[in-house]
C-alpha positions in Angstrom: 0.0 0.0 0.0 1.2 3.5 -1.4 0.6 7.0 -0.1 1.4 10.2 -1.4 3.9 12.1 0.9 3.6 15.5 -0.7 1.6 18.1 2.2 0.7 20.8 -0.6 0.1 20.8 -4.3 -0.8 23.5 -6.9 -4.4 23.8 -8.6 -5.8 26.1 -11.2 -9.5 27.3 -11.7 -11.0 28.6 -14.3 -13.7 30.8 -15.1 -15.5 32.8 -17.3 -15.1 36.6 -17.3 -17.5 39.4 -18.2 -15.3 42.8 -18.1 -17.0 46.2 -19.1 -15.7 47.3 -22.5 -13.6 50.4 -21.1 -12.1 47.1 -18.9 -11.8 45.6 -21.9 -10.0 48.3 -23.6 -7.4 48.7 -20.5 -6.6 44.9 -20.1 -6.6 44.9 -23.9 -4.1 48.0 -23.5 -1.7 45.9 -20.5 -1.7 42.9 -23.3 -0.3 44.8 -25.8 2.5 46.1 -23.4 3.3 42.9 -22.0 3.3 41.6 -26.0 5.6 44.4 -26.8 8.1 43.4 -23.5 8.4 40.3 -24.7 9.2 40.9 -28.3 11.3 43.1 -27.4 13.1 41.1 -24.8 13.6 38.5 -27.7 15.1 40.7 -29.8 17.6 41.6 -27.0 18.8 38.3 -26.3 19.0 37.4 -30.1 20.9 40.4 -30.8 23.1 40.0 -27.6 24.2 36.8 -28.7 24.5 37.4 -32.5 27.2 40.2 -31.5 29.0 39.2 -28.4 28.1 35.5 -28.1 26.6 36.8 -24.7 23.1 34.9 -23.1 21.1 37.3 -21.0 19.4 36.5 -17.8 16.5 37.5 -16.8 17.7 39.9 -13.7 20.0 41.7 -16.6 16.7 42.2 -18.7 14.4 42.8 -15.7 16.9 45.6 -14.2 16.8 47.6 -17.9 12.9 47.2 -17.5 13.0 50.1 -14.7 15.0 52.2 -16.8 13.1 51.8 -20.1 9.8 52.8 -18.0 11.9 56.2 -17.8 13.1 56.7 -21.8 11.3 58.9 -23.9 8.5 57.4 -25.7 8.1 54.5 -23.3 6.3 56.1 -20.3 3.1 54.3 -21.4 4.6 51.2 -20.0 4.3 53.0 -16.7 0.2 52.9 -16.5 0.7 48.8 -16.9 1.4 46.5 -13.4 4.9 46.5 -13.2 5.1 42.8 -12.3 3.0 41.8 -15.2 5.2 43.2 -16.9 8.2 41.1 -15.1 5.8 38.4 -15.6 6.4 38.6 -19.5 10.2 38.6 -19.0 10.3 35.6 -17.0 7.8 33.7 -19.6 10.6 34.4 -21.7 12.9 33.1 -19.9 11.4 29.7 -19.1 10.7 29.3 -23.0 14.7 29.7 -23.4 15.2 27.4 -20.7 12.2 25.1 -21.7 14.2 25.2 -25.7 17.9 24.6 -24.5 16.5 21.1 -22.0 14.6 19.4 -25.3 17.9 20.2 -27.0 20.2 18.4 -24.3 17.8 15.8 -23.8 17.4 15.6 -27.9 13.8 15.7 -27.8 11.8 16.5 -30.6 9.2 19.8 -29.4 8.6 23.3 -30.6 11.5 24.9 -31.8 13.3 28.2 -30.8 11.2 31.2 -29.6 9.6 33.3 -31.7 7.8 36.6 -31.2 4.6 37.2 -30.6 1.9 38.3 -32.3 -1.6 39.7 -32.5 -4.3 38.3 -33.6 -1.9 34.9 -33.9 -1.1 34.1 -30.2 -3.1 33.7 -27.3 -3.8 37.4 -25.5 -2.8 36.9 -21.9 -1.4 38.7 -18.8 -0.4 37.4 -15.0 -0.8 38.9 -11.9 1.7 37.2 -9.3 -0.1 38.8 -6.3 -2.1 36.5 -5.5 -2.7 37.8 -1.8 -4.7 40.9 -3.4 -7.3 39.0 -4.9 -10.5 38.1 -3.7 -14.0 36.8 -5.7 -17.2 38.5 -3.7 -20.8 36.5 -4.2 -23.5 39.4 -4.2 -26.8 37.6 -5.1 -26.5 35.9 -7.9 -23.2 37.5 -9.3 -19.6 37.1 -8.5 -17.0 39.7 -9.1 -13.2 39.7 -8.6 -11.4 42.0 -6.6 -7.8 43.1 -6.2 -6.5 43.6 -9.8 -4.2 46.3 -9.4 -4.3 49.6 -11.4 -8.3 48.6 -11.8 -10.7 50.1 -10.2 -13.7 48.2 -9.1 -14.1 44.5 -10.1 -15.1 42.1 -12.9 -17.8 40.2 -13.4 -16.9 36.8 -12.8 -18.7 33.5 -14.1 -18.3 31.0 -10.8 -19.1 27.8 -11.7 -17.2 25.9 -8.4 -15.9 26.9 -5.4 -12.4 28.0 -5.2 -10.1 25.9 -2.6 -6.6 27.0 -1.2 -4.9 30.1 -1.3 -5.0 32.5 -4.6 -1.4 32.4 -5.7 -1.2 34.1 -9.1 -4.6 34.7 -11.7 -4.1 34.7 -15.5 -6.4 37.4 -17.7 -6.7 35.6 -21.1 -8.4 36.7 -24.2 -9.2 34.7 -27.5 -11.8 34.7 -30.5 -14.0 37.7 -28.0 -14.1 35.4 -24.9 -12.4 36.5 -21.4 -11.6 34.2 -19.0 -9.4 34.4 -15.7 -7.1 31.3 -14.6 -6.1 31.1 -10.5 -3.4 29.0 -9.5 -3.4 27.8 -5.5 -2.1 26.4 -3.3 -3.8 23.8 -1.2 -2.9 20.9 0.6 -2.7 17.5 -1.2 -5.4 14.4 -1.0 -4.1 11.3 0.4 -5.2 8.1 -0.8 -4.5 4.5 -0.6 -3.8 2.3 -3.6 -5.6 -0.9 -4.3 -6.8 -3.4 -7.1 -10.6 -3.0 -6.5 -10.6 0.6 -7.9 -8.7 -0.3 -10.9 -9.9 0.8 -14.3 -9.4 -0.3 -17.9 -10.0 2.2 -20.7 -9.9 1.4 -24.2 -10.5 4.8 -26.4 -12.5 4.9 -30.0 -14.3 6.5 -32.3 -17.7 4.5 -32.3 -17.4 4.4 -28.6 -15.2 7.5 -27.2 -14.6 5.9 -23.8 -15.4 2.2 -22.8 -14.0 0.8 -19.8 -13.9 -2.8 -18.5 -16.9 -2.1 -16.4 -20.4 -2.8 -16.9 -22.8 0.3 -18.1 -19.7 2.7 -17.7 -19.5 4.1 -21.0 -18.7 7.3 -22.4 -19.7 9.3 -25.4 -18.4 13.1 -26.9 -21.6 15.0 -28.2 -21.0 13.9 -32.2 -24.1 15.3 -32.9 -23.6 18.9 -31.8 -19.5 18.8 -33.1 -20.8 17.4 -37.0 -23.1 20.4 -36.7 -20.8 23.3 -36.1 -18.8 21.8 -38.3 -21.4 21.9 -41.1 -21.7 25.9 -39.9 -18.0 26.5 -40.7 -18.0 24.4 -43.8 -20.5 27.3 -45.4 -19.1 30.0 -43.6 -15.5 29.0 -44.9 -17.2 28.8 -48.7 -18.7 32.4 -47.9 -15.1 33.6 -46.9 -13.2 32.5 -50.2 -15.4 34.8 -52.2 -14.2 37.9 -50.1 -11.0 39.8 -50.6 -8.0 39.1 -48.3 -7.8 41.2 -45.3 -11.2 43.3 -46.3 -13.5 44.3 -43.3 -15.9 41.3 -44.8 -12.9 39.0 -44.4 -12.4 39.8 -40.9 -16.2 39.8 -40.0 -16.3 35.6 -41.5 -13.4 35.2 -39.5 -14.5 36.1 -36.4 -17.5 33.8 -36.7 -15.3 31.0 -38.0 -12.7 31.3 -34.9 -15.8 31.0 -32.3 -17.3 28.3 -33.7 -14.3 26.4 -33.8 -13.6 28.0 -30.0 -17.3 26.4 -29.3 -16.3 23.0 -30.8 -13.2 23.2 -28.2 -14.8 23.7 -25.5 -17.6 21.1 -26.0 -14.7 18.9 -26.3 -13.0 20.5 -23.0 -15.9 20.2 -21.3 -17.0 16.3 -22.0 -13.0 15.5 -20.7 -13.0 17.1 -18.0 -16.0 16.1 -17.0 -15.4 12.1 -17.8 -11.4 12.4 -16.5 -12.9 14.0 -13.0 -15.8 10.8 -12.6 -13.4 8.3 -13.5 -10.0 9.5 -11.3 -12.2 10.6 -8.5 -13.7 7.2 -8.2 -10.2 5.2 -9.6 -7.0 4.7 -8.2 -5.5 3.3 -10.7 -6.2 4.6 -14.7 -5.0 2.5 -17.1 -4.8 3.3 -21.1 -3.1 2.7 -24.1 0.1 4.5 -24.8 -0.7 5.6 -28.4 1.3 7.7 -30.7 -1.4 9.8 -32.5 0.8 11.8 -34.6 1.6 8.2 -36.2 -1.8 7.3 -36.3 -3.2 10.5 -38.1 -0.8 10.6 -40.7 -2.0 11.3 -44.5 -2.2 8.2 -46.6 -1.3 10.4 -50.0 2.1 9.3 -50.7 4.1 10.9 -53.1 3.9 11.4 -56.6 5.8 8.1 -58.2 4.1 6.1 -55.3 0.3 7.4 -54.5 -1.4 6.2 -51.8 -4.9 4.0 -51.6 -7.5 5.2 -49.8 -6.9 8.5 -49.4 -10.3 9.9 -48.4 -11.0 7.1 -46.6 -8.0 7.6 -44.3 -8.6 11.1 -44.1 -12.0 10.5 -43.3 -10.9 8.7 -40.4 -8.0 10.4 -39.0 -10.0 13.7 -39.0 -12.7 11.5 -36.6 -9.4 10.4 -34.3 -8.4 14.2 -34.2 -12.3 15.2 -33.0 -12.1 12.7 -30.2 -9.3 14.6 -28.1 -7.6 11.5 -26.9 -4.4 12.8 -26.1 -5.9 15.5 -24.2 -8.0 13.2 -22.3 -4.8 11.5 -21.3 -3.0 14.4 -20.2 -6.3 14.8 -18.2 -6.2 11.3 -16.6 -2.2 12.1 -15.6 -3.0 14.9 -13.6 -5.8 14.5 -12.0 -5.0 11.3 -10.8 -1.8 12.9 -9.3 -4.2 15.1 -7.9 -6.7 12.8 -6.1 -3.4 10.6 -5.1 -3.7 8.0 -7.8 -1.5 7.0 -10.9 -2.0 6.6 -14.1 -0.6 3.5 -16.0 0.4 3.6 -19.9 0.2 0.1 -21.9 1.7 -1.1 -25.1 -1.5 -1.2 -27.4 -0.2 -4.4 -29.5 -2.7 -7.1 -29.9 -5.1 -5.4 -26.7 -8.1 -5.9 -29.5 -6.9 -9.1 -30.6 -7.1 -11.0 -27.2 -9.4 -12.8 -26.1 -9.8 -11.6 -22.2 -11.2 -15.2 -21.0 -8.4 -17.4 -22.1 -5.4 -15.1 -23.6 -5.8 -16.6 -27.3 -4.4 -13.6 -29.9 -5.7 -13.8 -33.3 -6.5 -11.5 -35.9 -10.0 -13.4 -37.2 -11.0 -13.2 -33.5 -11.9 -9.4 -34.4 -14.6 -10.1 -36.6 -15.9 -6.4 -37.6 -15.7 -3.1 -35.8 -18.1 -4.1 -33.5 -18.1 -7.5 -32.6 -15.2 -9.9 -30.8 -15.3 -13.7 -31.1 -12.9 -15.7 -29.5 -12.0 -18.7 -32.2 -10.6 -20.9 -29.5 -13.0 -20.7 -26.3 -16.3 -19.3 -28.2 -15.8 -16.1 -26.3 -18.1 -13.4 -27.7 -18.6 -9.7 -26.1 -18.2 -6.2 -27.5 -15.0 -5.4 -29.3 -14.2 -2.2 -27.2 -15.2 -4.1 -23.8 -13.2 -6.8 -24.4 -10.6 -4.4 -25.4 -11.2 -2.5 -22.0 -10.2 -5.4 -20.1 -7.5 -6.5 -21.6 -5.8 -3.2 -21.0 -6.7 -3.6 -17.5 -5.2 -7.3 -16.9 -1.9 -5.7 -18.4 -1.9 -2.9 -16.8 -2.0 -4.8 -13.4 0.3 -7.0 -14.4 2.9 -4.6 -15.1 2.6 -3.5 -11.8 3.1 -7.0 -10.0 -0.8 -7.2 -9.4 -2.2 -10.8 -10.1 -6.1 -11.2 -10.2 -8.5 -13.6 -11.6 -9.8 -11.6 -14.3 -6.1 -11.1 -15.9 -4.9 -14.4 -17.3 -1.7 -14.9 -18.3 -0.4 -13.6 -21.4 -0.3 -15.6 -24.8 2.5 -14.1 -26.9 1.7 -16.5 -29.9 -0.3 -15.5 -33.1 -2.4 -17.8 -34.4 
């Protein structure tokens, strides 16, 4: 039996915000400035290195700060938080330090850092004091309080309760929607490991989420997606008729980017939601380690060799994309951590092939999408569930955990 040791742990909230539009103008205002810092620090490093093979830190760059607030032409940076603006320095400096680890440790992630900019990057700004702020319930609304160099508060969408202590709150703004991130500080869940609240998951398309357990299924909201979808589709046709960069062009793609936006956070909000039920009630998560970049690649070819099936294949990995299950597995990882739990990864080979009664692996035992039957014991069940539980019995035994309903492994192919 494990316990987590850890007292405290960090977790963010986030909410919907609904600022006033001269609000909006002055946080829109303190984005731009900590956009410009930012750039502008970049530039300074780049340049620093190109001519004296010299790396800035972030105390050089944070010291200049002060005296740039006093240059001519600058003193608007004065009317923005200064640690915001500190904020945007040291962003920069954990992306140099975040660039130069993947290139030690050789791993392949998003390259050197570029510079940011509007209407292409996320609008955002951090406040660090997290002591100031405080959320205040009158009636029905909720405002936040504390923001400094605002007067007043903002109107606040609280959809939970926020636990621990306010650390730091993040202002972000993307296709027209506000929202407002807290990170806190609260002490950490302790819970005890064992193999009764173990769970299998095998992920799909007909069937998003099937687990090894009876009547716990779990399906995304096709339905509403395909429709959106069909929205943008014609919107997009509308858009190709209109001259680049015209007022009309802007107007169709404003629509387009919060429909999309809408389609994300349908998505967002059926992970969550299906991640929290299962980790809550789970101490042990097990899935399939798959490599969906590998999975979703294009079946064209090249020119002297075409591919077959091209639509077909496109068809399908657009279907893999709309699922979300890497996100839902960065979802399992953390929350898990977070109720004291762990999350195990599996090697997917032959998981659909198995038979979960008696271990026999062949490929005829699939019959169609749908349906599994065993060719050996006459086992018959759904595809996914059986799938489910065979993800389970090797999940627990790779972690030393023998039960009845994981038989020992058959590494033969019929």
């Amino acid at each position: 039996m494990k316990e987590r040791t850890k007292d405290f742990e960090r977790i963010s909230y986030k909410f919907r915000l609904r600022p006033s539009k001269s609000q909006q103008r002055l946080l829109i205002q303190w984005m731009g400035a900590c956009r410009f810092v930012y750039n502008c620090g970049l530039e300074q490093r780049i340049n620093a290195y190109n001519r004296c093979r010299k790396s800035l830190s972030y105390n050089d760059q944070q010291k200049e700060l002060v005296e740039c607030k006093k240059t001519e032409g600058l003193e608007w940076l004065r009317e923005v938080p200064s640690q915001s603006l500190q904020m945007a320095l040291r962003n920069l400096d954990r992306a140099y330090q975040n660039f130069f680890r993947r290139v030690k440790e050789g791993v392949e992630a998003p390259g050197f850092p570029k510079e940011k900019k509007k209407g292409k990057h996320i609008d955002s700004i951090t406040f660090p004091q997290g002591d100031r702020f405080y959320v205040s319930c009158k009636t029905k609304k909720s405002f936040v309080f504390g923001l400094p160099k605002l007067k007043g508060g903002i109107k606040i969408v609280q959809h939970r309760p926020i636990e621990g202590k306010i650390k730091s709150a993040t202002i972000t703004h993307k296709s027209g929607e506000w929202y407002i991130s807290f990170s806190c500080k609260r002490e950490a869940l302790k819970r005890s490991f064992n193999q009764e609240k173990a769970i299998g998951i095998d992920l799909g398309v007909a069937k998003t989420i099937c687990t090894n357990k009876d009547n716990l299924e779990f399906n995304l909201d096709l339905k509403s997606i395909k429709k959106i979808e069909k929205k943008i589709s014609k919107l997009q046709r509308k858009e190709a008729k209109q001259k680049k960069f015209s007022p009309r062009w802007n107007y169709f793609q404003n629509i387009i980017r919060k429909k999309h936006s809408k389609i994300a956070r349908i998505r967002q909000d059926f992970l969550h939601k299906t991640s929290h039920n299962i980790c809550k009630g789970h101490a042990i998560v097990i899935l399939e380690k798959l490599v969906i970049k590998n999975m979703t690649k294009s079946a064209s070819g090249t020119i002297e060799e075409p591919g077959k099936l091209v639509a077909k294949k496109s068809a399908l990995n657009k279907s893999i994309l709309r699922q979300g299950w890497g996100m839902f597995r960065w979802f399992c990882e953390y929350k898990t951590n977070r109720f004291g739990g762990h999350t195990v990864l599996i090697n997917p080979k032959n998981t659909s092939r198995r038979c979960s009664k008696c271990g026999h692996i062949s490929e005829s035992n699939r019959k169609n999408q749908a349906d599994f039957s065993c060719e050996k014991c006459g086992h018959t069940e759904n595809a996914d569930k059986n799938a489910a539980k065979n993800i389970l019995a090797l999940g627990l035994q790779s972690l030393g955990i023998q039960t009845l309903e994981a038989p020992t492994i058959v590494t033969k192919v019929a």
